[in-house]
N, C-alpha and C positions, 0 to 999 in steps of 0.2 A: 519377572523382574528380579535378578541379583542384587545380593546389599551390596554397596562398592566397598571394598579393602579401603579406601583414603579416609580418615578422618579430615580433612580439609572438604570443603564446598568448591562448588565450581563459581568462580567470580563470570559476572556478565556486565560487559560496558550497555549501558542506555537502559533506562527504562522505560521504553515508549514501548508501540504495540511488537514490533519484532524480542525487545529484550525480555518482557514479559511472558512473552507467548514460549522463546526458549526457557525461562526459569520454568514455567508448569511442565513444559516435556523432560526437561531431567531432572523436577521432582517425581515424574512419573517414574525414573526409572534409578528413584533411591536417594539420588544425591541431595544434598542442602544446598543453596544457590544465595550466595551473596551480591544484587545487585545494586552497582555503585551506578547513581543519578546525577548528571550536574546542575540540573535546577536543583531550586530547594524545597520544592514538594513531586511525589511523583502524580503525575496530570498529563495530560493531550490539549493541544491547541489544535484549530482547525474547525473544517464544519463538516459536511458529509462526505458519505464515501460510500461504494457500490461496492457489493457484495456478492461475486461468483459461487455455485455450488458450490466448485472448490473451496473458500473460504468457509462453509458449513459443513464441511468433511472434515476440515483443519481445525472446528471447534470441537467439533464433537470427538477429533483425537486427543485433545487437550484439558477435555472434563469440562468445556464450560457451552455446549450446545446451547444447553437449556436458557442460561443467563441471555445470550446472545442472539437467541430468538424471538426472546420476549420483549427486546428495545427495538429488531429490526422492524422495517414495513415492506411488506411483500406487494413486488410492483407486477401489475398485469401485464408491461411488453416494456419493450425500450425500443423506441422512437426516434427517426432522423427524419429533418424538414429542411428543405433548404432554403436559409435565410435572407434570401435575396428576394424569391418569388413567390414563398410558402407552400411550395409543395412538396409531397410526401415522398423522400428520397429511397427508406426502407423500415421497415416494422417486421419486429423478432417477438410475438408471442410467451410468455412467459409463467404460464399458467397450467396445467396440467401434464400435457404433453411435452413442455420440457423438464418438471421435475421427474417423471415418469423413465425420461432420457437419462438425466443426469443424475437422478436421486437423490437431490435437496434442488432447495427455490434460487430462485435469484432475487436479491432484497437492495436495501438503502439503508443506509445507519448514520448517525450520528457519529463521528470518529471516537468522541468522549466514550459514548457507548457502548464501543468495543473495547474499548482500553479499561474502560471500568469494571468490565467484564472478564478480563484478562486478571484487572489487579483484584478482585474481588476473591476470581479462581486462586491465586497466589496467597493471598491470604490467609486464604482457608487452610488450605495445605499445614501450617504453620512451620514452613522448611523454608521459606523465604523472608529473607534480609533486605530490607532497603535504607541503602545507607545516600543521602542525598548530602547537597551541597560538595559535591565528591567529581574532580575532573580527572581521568586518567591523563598523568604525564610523560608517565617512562611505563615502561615493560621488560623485565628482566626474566628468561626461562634455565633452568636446569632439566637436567633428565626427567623429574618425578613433580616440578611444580610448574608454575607462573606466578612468577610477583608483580604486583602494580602498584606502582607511586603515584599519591594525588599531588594536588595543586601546594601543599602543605607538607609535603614528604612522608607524609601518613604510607606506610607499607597494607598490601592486603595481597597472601598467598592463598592460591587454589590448587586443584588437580590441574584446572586447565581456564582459557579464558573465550568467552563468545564474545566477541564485538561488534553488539548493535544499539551502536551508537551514532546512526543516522546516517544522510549525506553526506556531511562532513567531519566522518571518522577521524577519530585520533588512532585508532587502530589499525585503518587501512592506512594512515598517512608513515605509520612506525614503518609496517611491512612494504608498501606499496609506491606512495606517495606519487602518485599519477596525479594529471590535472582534472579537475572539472572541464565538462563540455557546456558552455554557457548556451543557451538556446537560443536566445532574443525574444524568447516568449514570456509573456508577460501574463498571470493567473490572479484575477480578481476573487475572491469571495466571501459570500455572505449566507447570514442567514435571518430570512422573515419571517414572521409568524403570520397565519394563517388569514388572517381578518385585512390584512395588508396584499393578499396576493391577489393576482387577476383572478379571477372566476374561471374567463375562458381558457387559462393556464393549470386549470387545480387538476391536473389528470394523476393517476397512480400509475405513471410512469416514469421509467430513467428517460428523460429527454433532452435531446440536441439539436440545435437547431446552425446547419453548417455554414462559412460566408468566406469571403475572400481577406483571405490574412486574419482569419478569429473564427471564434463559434462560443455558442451560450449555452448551459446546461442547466436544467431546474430537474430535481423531483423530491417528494412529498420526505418528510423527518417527523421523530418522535410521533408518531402513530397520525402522521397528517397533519398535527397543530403548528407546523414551523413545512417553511420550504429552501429547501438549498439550492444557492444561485451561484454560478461560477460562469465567467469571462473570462476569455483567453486571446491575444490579441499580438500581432508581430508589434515590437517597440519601435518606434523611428532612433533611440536612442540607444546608445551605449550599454547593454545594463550587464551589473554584477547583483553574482548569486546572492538572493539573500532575502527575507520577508522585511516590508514597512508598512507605515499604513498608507492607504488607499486614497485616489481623489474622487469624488464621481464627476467632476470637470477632463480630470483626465481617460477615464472611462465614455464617456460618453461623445470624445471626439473622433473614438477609431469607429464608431459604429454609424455612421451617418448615410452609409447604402443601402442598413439593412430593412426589412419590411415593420410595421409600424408593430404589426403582433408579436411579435420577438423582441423587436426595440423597449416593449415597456418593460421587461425585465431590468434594464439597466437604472432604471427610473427610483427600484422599489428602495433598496437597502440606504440604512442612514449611517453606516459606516462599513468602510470597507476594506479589508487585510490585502496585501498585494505580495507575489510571490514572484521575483524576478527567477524561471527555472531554470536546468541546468540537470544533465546528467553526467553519467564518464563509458570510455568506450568497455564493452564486457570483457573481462579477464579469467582468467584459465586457472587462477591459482588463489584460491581463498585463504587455505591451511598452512601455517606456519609451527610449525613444533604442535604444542600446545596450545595453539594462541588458532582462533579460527574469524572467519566473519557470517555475517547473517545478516538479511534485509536489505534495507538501502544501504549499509558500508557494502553489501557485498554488492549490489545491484543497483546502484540509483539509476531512477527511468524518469521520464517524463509523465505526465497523467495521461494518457491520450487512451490508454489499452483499461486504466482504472485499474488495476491491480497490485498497486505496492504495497497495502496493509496485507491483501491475499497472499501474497509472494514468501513475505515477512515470515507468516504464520506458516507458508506449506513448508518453510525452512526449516520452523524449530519441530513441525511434526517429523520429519526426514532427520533430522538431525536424530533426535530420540528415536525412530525407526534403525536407525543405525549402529547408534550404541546399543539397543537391545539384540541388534544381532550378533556383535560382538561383544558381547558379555562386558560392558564400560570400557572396552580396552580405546582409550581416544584417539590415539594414532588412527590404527584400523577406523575405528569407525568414521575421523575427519576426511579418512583419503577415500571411503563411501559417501560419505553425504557429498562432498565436491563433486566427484564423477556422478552423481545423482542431480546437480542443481546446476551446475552451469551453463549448459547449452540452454536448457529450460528457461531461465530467468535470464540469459541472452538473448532468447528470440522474443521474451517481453520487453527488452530495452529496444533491440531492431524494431520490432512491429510496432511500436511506441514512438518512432520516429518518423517512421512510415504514414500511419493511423495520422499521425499529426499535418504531413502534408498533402494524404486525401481528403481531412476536413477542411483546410482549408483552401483548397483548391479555387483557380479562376480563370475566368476567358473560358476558352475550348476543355482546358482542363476540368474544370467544374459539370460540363457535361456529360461528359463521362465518367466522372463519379457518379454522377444521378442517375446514369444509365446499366452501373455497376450491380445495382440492386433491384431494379425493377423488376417484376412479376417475379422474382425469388420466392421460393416455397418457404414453410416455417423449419421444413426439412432439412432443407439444404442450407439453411442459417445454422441450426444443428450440426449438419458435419460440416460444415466451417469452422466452429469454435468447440469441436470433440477432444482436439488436443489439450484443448484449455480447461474448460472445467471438467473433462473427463479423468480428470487428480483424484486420487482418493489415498487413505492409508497403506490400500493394499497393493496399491501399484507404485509408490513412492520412491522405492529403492532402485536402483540401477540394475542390471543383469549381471 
């Protein structure tokens, strides 16, 4: 690690898990990181989230393996049923023989607990700044800085600026300003504690169970004591991008085909957060001067592939792979991390749109998805998704 020549910090828009996850890779390699928050505390909403090898390569380049293992729950397979008739569409193994493959586990977390983890790692360092109640407005570069104006006219200069600042970047909107791809999918979820859930449900698995126009997702949280439930369902209505809360009136009228084992999922949770989704089509050009993107500004995908905190995080390890090979030079190293991330984190948005309309497949179509995975080996599950979690630090960089 070189010391960087700037006495300036590198500012970073968002402090969620992509903005975080970038402040600990370029405190790894010298710099102080000033990240501006527009909530007023830095926090994670949401509830669970799955966790590829990848995603434990990404920790462990980032100094916080350890924290991050210790909240995950390591699931023995991930499971498709299909929700119409209850039977077993395909089962992926996840227990020796894939870590053995991939060289870390595949797990379940807590969203909180990866971000706490992230900000715990940040902390520690004590090269990070969190300045909240702080909205990026303007963006102003010269040859040797970036300035950002907040909501207040407050200035804050850097070397350079990450912008991960979610879906609906202010950053990608300065550079970019493409529209949202609204989906008409509609993402319920919840989270129940342990004494509430079905029995014949408590498996230590990622589980989904497929249907026509929707599919339900449960598996085990915080070391088993809580279970994450997530519905997903085509709207009859108009929807814009955006979270509100939840009906279970309104939930429980698109499910009325499905088989009764799967149905009592919808039953359990006493309130519930509702996520109208929404991606944008993938783009070729993240890096602008000094000013770059990361995570969902750079990438927002739909959930179907489970990958967006993953994605986030292989960003800011790439990113910091990149500056270290260029000795901080940001130019160099923005116009490496792009040609390292984009096709990558495009065929997560592609296949994420895809993944979405195999699950939900119907008629004739639904057959052949179920016929898609029968008698599949755990092998050949394996090099289907080798692309995917076969990520690691060491292969991170472009050619």
């Amino acid at each position: 690690m070189s010391t960087p020549s700037t006495s300036l910090p590198v500012l970073v828009a968002g402090g969620g898990i992509g903005g975080l996850a970038a402040a600990l890779a370029l405190v790894r390699q010298g710099f102080s990181v000033q990240v501006l928050e527009q909530a007023p505390e830095i926090g994670e909403i949401g509830a669970g989230i799955q966790l590829g090898p990848n995603a434990f390569h990404a920790f462990d380049a980032l100094g916080i393996g350890e924290k991050a293992r210790g909240r995950a729950v390591y699931t023995d397979e991930m499971v498709m049923h299909d929700a119409v008739d209850e039977s077993l569409v395909g089962r992926i193994p996840t227990g020796e023989a894939f870590i053995q493959r991939f060289g870390n586990p595949y797990a379940v977390i807590h969203r909180a607990d990866v971000h706490l983890s992230l900000a715990e790692g940040a902390r520690e360092t004590g090269r990070v700044e969190f300045i909240t109640s702080t909205r990026v407005e303007r963006i102003e570069q010269d040859a040797d800085s970036v300035t950002v104006y907040d909501q207040n006219g407050k200035a804050f200069r850097g070397v350079a600026l990450i912008g991960a600042d979610g879906v609906k970047s202010v950053v990608r909107a300065k550079y970019v300003n493409d529209p949202a791809r609204v989906t008409g999918h509609v993402v319920y979820r919840a989270v129940v504690d342990k004494k509430d859930f079905p029995l014949d449900l408590q498996w230590n698995a990622a589980a989904i169970w497929v249907g026509p126009n929707c599919h339900l997702v449960h598996y085990p949280l915080r070391g088993g004591e809580q279970y994450n439930v997530v519905v997903t369902f085509h709207s009859r209505q108009q929807e814009e991008w955006g979270v509100t809360e939840g009906s279970k009136e309104e939930v429980q009228s698109y499910f009325e085909g499905i088989c009764p084992w799967a149905r009592q999922l919808i039953d359990l949770p006493k309130s519930w957060k509702r996520w109208a989704t929404a991606d944008r089509e993938p783009i070729g050009q993240w890096c602008y001067g000094r000013a770059t993107l990361l995570g969902d500004a750079a990438h927002p995908t739909t959930q179907y592939m489970a990958q967006g905190a993953c994605m986030a995080m292989e960003d800011a390890v790439t990113l910091g792979q990149a500056l270290k090979k260029f000795d901080n030079d940001f130019l160099q190293a923005f116009e490496l991390y792009q040609r390292s991330r984009v096709a990558r984190t495009a065929r997560i948005v592609l296949s994420s749109r895809e993944m979405g309309r195999i699950y939900h497949a119907k008629g004739v179509e639904r057959l052949v998805r179920n016929d898609l995975w029968k008698g599949r080996t755990p092998e050949r599950f394996y090099d289907a998704v080798q692309w995917l979690y076969g990520w690691n630090v060491g292969n991170c960089l472009a050619d």
